[in-house]
N, C-alpha and C positions, 0 to 999 in steps of 0.2 A: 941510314936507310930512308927513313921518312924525308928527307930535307930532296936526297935523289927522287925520289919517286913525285913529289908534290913537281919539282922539273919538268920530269919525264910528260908529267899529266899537259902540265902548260903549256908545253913545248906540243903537246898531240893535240892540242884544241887549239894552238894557231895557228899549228900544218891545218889541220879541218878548216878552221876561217879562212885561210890565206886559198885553199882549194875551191871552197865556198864562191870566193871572192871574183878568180878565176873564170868559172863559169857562168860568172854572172857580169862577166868584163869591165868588171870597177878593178881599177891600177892604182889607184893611193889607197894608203889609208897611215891616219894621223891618230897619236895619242899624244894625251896630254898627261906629265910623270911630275907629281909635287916634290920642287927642288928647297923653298921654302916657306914655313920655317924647320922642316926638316925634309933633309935630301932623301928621297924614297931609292938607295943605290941598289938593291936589290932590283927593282922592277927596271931603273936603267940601264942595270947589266945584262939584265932579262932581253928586254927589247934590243939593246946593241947587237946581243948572241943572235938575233935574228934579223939583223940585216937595217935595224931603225939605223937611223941616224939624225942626232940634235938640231932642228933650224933655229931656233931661236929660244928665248925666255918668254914670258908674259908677268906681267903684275897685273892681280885683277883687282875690284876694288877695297875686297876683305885686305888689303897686304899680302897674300901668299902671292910667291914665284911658284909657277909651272914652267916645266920646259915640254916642245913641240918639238915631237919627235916625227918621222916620218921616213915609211918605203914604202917603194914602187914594187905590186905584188906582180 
């Protein structure tokens, strides 16, 4: 029940931003999901479920990967 409902929350505060967004006619928006040194697959399944999708990697200069995700709101 807790793992559904922490979801449900995320999922209604991105419809809110992505609405937000909307009205304020900004069409991208970009995050950044640490790939490593460990894969955050939770938050990129998250984003997938809404429409992201992967452009690229990053290495910054600590060594972690980030992946650059990104939709068109």
């Amino acid at each position: 029940m807790e793992g559904s409902r922490r979801a449900f929350i995320g999922t209604a505060l991105m419809s809110t931003l992505f609405q937000d967004m909307r009205e304020r006619k900004i069409k991208n928006m970009y995050v950044a999901i640490l790939h490593q040194p460990v894969r955050n697959e939770a938050s990129i399944s998250f984003v997938e479920k809404l429409g992201f999708s992967e452009l690229e990697e990053v290495v910054n200069p600590d060594h972690y990967t980030w992946g650059i995700y990104h939709s068109t709101i």
